[in-house]
BAKEZA-928666 format. One line per 8 residues: their letters; for each residue x, y, z of N, C-alpha, C. Coordinates in pm, whole numbers. Layout:
a) X Y Z X Y Z X Y Z ~ ...
This chain:
xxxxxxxx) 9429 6148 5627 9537 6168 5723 9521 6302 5793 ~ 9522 6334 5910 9518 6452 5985 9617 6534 5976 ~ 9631 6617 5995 9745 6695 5964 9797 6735 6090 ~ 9953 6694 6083 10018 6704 6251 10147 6864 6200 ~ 10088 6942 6265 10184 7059 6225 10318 7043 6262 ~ 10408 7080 6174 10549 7125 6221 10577 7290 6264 ~ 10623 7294 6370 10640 7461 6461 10712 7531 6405 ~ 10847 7462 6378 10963 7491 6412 11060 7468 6463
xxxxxxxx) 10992 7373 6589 11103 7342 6708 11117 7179 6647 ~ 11095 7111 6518 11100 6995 6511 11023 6855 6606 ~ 10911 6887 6556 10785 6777 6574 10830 6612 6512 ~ 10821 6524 6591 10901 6381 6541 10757 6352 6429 ~ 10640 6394 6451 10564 6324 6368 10481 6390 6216 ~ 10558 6559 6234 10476 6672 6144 10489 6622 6028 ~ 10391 6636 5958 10325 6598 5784 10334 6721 5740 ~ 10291 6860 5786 10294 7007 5708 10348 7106 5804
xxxxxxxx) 10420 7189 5685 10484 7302 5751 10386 7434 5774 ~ 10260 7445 5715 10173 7528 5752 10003 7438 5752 ~ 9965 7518 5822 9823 7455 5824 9740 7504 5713 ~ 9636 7502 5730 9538 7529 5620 9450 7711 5641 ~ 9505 7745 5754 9384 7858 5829 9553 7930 5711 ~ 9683 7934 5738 9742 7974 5724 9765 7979 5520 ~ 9757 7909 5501 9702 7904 5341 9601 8022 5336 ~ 9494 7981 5350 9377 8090 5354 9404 8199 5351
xxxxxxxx) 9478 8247 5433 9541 8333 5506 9610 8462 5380 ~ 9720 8342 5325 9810 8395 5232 9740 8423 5095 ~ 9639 8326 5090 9577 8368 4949 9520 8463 4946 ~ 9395 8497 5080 9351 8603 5066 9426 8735 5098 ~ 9537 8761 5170 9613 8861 5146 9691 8909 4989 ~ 9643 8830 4895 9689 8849 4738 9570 8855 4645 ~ 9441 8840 4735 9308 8848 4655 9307 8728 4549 ~ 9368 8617 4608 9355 8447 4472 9271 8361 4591
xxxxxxxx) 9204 8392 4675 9130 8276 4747 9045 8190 4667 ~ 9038 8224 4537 8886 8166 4447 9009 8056 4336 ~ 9132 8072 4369 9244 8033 4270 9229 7858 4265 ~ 9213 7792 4157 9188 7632 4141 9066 7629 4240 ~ 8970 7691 4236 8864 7635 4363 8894 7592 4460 ~ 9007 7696 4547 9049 7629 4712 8933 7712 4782 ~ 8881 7792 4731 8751 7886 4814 8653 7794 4859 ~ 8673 7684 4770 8533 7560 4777 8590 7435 4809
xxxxxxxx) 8712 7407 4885 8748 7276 4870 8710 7263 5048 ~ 8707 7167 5053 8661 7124 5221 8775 7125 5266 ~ 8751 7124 5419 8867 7115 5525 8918 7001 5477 ~ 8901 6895 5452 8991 6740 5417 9126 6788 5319 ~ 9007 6822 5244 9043 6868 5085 9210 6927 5095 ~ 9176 7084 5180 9271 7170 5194 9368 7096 5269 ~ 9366 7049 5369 9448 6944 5480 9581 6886 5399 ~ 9457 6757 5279 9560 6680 5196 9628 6738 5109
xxxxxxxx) 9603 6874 5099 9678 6972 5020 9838 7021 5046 ~ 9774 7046 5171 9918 7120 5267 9985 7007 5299 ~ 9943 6861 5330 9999 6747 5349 10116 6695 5242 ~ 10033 6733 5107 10082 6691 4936 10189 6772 4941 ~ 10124 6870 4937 10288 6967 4902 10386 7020 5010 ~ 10377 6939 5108 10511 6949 5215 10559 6821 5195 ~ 10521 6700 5118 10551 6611 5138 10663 6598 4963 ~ 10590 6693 4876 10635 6731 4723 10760 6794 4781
xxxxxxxx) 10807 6921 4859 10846 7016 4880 11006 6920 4944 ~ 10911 6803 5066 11089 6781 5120 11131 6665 5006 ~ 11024 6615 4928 11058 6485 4847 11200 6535 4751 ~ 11128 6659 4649 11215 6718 4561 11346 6800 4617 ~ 11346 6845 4696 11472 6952 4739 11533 6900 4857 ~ 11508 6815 4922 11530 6715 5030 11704 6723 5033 ~ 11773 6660 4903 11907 6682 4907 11981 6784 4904 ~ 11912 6894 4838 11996 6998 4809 11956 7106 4909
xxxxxxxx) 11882 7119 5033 11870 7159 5143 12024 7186 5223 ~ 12029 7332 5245 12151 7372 5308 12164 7301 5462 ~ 12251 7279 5502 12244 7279 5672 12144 7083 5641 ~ 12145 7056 5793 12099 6938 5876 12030 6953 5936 ~ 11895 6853 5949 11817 6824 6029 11825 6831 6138 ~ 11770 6979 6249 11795 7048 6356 11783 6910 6462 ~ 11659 6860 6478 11663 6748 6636 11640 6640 6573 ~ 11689 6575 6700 11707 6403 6727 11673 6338 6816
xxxxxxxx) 11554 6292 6826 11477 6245 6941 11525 6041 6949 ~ 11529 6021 7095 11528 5933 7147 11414 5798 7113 ~ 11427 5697 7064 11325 5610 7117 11228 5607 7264 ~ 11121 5545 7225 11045 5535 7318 10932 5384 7338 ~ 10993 5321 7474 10838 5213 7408 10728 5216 7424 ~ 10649 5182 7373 10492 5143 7407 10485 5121 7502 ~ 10336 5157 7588 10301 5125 7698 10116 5098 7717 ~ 10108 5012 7801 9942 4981 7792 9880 4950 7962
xxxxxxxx) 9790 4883 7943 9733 4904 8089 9649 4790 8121 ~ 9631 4677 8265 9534 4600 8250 9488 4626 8369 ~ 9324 4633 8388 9314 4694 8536 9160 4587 8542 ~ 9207 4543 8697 9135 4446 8736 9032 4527 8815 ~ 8917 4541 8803 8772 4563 8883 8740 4446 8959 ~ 8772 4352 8978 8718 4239 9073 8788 4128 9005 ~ 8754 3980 9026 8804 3831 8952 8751 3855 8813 ~ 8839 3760 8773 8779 3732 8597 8708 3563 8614
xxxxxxxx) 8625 3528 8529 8595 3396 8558 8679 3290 8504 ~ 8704 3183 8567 8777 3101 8523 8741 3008 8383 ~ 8839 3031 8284 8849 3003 8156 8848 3141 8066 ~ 8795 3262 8105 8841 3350 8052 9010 3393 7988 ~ 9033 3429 7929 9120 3483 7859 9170 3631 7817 ~ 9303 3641 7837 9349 3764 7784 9509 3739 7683 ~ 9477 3867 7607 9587 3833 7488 9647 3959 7528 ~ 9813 3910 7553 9919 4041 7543 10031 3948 7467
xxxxxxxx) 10054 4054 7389 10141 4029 7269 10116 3876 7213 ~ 10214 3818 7166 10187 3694 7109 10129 3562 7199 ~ 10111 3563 7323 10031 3501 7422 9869 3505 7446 ~ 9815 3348 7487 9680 3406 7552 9703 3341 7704 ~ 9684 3414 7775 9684 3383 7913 9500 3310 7935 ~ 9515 3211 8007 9381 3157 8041 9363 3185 8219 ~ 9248 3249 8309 9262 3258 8419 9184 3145 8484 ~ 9233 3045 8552 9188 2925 8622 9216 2934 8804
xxxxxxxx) 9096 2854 8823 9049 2838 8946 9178 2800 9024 ~ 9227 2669 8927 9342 2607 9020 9405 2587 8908 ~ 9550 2546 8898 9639 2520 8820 9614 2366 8774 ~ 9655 2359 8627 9613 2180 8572 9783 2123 8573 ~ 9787 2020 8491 9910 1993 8442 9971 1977 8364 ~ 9836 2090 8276 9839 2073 8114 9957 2145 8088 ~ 9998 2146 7956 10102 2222 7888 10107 2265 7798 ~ 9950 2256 7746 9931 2347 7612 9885 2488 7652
xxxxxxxx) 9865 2505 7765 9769 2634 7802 9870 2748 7884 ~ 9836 2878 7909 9946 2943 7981 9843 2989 8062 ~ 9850 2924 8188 9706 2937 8319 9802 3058 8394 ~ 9671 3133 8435 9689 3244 8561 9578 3180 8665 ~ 9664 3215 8792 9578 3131 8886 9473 3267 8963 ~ 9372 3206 8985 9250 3354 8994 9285 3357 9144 ~ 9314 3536 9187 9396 3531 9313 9235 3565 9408 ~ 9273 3580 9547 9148 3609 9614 9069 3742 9592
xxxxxxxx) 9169 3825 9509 9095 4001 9506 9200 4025 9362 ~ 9132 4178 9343 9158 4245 9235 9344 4257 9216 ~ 9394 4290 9376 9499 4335 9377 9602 4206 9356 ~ 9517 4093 9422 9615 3965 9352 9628 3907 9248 ~ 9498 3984 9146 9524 3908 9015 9606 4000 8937 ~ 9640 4098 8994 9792 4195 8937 9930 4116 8959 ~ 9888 4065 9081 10037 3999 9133 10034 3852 9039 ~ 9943 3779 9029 9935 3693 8990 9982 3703 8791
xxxxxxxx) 9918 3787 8727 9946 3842 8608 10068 3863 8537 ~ 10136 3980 8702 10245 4018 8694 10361 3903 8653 ~ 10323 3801 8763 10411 3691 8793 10386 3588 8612 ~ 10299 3621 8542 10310 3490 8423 10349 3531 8324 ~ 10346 3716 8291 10402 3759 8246 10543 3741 8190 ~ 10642 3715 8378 10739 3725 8382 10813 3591 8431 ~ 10707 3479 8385 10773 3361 8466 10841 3343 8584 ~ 10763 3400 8697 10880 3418 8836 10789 3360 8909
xxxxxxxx) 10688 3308 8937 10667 3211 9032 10549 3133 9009 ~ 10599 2985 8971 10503 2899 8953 10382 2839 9040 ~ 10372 2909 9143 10270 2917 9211 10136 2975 9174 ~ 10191 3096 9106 10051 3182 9048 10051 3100 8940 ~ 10134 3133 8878 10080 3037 8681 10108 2892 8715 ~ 10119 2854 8530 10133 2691 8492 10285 2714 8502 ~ 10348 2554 8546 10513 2571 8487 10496 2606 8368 ~ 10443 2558 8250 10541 2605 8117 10529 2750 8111
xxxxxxxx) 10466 2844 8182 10463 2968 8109 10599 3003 8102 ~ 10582 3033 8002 10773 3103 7955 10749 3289 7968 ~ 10830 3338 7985 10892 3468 8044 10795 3552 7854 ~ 10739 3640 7845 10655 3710 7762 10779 3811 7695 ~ 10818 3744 7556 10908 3807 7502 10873 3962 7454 ~ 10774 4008 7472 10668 4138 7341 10672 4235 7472 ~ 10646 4185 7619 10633 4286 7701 10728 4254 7831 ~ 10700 4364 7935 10779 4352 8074 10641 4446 8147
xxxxxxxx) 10636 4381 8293 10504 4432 8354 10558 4479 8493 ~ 10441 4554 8528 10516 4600 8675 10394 4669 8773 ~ 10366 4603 8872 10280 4633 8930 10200 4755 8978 ~ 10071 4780 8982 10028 4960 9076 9912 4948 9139 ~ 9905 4873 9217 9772 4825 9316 9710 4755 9236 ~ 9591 4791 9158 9515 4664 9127 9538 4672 8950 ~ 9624 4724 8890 9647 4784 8765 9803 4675 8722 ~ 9823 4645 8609 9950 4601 8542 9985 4699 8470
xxxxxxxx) 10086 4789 8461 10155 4866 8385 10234 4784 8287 ~ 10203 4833 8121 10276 4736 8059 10354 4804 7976 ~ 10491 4746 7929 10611 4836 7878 10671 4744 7727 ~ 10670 4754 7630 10692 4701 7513 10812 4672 7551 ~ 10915 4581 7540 11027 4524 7527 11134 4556 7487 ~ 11059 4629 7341 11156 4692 7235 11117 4858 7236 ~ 11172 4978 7195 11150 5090 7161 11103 5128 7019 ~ 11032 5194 7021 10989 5193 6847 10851 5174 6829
xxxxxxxx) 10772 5283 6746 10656 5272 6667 10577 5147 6705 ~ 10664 5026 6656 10624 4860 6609 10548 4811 6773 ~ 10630 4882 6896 10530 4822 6953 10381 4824 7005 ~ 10338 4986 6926 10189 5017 6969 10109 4896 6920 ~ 10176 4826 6790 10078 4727 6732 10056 4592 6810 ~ 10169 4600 6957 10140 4430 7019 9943 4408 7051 ~ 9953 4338 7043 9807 4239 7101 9792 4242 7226 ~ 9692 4343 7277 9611 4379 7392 9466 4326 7382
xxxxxxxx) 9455 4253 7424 9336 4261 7393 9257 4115 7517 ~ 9105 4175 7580 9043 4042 7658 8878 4108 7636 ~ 8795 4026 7673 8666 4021 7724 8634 3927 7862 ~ 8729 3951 7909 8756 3870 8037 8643 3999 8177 ~ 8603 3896 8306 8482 3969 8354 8588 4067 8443 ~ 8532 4156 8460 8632 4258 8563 8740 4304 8496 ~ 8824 4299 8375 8948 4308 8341 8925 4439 8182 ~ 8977 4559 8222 8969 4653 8101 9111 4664 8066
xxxxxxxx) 9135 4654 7948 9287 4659 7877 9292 4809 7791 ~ 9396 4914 7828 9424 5051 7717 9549 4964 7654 ~ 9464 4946 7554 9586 4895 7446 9727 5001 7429 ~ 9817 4897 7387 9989 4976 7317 9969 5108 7313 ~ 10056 5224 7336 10011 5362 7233 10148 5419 7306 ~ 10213 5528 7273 10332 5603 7271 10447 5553 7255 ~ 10499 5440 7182 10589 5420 7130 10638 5514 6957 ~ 10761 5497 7002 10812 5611 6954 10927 5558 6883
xxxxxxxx) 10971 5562 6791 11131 5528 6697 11215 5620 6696 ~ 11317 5574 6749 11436 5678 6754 11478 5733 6618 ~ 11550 5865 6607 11597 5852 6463 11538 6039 6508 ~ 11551 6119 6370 11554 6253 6342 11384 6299 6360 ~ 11385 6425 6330 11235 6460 6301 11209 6439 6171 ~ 11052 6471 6161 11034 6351 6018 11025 6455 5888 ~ 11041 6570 5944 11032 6691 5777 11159 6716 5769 ~ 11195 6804 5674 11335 6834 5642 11360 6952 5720
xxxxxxxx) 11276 7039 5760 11317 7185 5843 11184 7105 6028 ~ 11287 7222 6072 11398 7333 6111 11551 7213 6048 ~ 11613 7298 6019 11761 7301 6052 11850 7371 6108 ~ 11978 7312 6093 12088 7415 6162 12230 7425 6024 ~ 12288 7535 6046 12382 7539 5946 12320 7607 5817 ~ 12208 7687 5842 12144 7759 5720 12163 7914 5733 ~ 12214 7994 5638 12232 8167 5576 12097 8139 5503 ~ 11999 8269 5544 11971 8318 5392 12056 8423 5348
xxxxxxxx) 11970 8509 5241 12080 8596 5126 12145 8728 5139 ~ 12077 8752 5366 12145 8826 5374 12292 8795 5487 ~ 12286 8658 5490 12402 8602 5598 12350 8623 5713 ~ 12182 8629 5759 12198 8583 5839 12101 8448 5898 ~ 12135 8378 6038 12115 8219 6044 11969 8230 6091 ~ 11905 8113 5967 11785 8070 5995 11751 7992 6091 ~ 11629 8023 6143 11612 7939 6292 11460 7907 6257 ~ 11394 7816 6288 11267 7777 6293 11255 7713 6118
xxxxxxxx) 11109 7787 6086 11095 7775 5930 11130 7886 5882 ~ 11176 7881 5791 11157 8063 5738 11005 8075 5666 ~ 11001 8207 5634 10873 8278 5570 10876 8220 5431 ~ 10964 8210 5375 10963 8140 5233 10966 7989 5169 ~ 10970 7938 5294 10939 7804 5280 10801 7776 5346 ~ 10753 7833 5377 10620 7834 5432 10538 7892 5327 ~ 10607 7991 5298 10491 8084 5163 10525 7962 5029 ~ 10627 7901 4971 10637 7774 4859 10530 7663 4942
xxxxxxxx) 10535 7614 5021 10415 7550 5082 10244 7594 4996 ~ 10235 7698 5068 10085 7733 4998 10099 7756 4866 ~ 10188 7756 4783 10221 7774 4623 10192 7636 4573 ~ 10287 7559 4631 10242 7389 4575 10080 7394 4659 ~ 10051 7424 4726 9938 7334 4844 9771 7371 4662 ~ 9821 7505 4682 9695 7552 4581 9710 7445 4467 ~ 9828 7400 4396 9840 7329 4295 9786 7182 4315 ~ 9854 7152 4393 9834 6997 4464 9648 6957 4466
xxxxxxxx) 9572 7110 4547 9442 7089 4538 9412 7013 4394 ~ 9440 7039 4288 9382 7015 4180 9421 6887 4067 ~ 9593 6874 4122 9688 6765 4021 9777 6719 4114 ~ 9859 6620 4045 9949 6539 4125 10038 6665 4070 ~ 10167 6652 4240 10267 6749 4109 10392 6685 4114 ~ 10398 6554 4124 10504 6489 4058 10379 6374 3966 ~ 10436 6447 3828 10354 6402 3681 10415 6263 3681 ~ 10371 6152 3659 10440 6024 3612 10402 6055 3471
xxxxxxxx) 10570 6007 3402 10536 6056 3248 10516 5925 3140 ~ 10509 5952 3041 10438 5854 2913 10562 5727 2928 ~ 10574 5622 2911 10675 5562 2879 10668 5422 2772 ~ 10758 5410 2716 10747 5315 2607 10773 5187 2693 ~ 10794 5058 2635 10785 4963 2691 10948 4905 2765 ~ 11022 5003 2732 11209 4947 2746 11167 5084 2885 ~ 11091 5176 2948 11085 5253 3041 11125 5383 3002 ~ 11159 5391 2904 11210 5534 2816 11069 5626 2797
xxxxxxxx) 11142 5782 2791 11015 5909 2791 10973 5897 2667 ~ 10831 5913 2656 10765 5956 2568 10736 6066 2520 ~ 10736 6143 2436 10695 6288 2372 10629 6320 2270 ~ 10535 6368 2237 10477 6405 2147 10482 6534 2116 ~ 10494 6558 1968 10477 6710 1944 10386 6713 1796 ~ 10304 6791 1728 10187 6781 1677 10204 6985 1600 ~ 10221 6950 1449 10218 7051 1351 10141 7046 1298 ~ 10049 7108 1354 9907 7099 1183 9849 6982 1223
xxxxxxxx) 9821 6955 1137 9750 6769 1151 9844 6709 1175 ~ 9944 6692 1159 10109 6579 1198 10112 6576 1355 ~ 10107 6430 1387 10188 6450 1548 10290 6324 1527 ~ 10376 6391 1584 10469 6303 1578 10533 6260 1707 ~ 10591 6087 1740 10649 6059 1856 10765 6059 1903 ~ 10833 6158 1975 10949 6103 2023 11037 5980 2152 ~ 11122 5919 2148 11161 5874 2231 11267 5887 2258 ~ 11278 5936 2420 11411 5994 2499 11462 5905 2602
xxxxxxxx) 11578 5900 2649 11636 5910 2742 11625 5972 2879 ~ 11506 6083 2931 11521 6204 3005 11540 6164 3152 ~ 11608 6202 3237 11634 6177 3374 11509 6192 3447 ~ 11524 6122 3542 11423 6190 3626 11420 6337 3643 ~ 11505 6405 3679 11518 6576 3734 11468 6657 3606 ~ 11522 6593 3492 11469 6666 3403 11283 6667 3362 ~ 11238 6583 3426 11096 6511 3447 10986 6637 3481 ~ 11093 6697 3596 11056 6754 3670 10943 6895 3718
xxxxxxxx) 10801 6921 3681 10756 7001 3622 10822 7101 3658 ~ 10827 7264 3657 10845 7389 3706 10755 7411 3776 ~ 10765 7513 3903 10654 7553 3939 10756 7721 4015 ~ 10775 7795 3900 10839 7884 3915 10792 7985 4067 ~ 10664 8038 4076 10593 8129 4192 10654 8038 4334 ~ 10650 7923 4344 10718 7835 4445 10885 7832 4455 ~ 10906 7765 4330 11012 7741 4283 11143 7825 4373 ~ 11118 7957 4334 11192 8052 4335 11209 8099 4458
xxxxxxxx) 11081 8105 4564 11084 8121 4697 11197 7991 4819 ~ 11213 7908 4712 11330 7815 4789 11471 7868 4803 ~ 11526 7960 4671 11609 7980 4657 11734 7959 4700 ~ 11722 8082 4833 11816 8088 4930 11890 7959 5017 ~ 11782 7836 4999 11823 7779 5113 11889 7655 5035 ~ 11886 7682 4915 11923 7534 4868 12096 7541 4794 ~ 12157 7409 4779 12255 7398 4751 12297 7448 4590 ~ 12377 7451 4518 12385 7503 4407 12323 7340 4287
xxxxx) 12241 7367 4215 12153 7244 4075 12289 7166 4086 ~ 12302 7000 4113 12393 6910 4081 12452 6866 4185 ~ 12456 6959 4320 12531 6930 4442 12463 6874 4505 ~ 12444 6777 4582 12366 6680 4685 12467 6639 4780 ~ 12604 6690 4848 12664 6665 4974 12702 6825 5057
């Protein structure tokens, strides 16, 4: 996974609150760059690091985070492109969304097929396209073509501009797709899902410990970042623990030659490893252990 930074100003798609140059950065200003072998881990390596533990960081403290998720971005739909260089040959085919359009010489009277009628030039097989898309004139297409529930099209000289239906992520995935002669398709891409940004910071409604209001990230949630990120290089740091067969904790403890098993009850939170050097750098921003509203 690439790593899409968060600024500050609330990125709809950020995975980490610091990058990896910025890790580096912090370790070697404390002389631990050689710490779990991050001196030797590859760019991937370090990436899925800073990825792990921003993703550890909003998983665990997520609720007890002071203040609300600063922005709120709008939906957006998908959009794609079909651009005619000259005719396509007749019987060729193109797929947008759950349709295959077939482009024919002349119209049949079939009704299994959804015919585009091949116009005299580039710029009419836009109009023509346009029109089967949108079921508006049975002249260019077959009657049955029905109106293209996945998209809406709209003409630009010899080009179809195409607009997902719906807003949201879901429609980069419609079906673009031809090997038709003259005809290049830029598949789905910038659809967007409405809803918050996708990390827990920036917020609004946050003091640190000296009263006054945090804006962006702060320095200490950025510096707990590279605290888990070094750890993460090396272990998971949410441990899945031992469990008996009813889902209950397992424990062992071991005197001498004796080990003996226990079986608990333990909550998840109590699960929870420490990671005090991190831990502690949250402090300020979080709600008091037990409160989650």
């Amino acid at each position: 996974m690439t790593l899409i930074l968060e600024t500050g100003a609330g990125v709809q798609n950020a995975n980490a609150y610091v990058t990896t140059a910025y890790i580096d950065n912090y370790l070697s200003n404390r002389n631990r760059s050689t710490e779990n072998s991050w001196d030797t881990a590859t760019s991937a390596q370090k990436e899925a690091a800073a990825i792990n533990a921003t993703q550890y960081l909003d998983n665990r403290f997520g609720s007890r985070f002071l203040g609300v998720k600063a922005v709120a971005f709008n939906g957006r739909s998908a959009e794609g492109i079909v651009e005619f260089a000259g005719l396509p040959v007749a019987d060729e085919t193109i797929v947008i969304g759950a349709t295959t359009y077939t482009f024919k010489s002349s119209l049949s009277t079939l009704t299994s097929v959804n015919e585009v009628l091949i116009g005299a030039d580039a710029a009419a097989m836009a109009t023509n396209l346009v029109a089967a898309i949108g079921a508006t004139d049975t002249t260019l297409h077959s009657s049955n073509v029905q109106a293209n529930q996945d998209i809406t099209a709209a003409i630009n000289a010899t080009t179809v501009d195409l607009t997902a239906a719906q807003e949201g992520e879901s429609g980069n995935d419609i079906t673009l797709s031809t090997a038709a002669t003259n005809v290049t398709v830029t598949g789905m891409i910038n659809g967007v899902d409405y809803g918050s940004q996708n990390l827990q910071w920036p917020r609004t409604g946050v003091k640190d410990s000296r009263g006054l209001t945090v804006v962006g990230l702060p320095r200490n949630l950025k510096w707990a970042v590279c605290e888990y990120a070094i750890r993460a290089h090396n272990a998971q740091l949410f441990q899945d623990p031992t469990t008996d067969a009813s889902g209950r904790t397992v424990t062992f403890e071991k005197i001498g030659p004796i080990e003996t098993r226990f079986t608990e009850g333990s909550t998840i939170e109590n699960l929870i490893r420490p990671y005090p050097a991190a831990d502690y750098l949250l402090k300020s921003y979080l709600k008091p252990a037990g409160s989650y509203r």
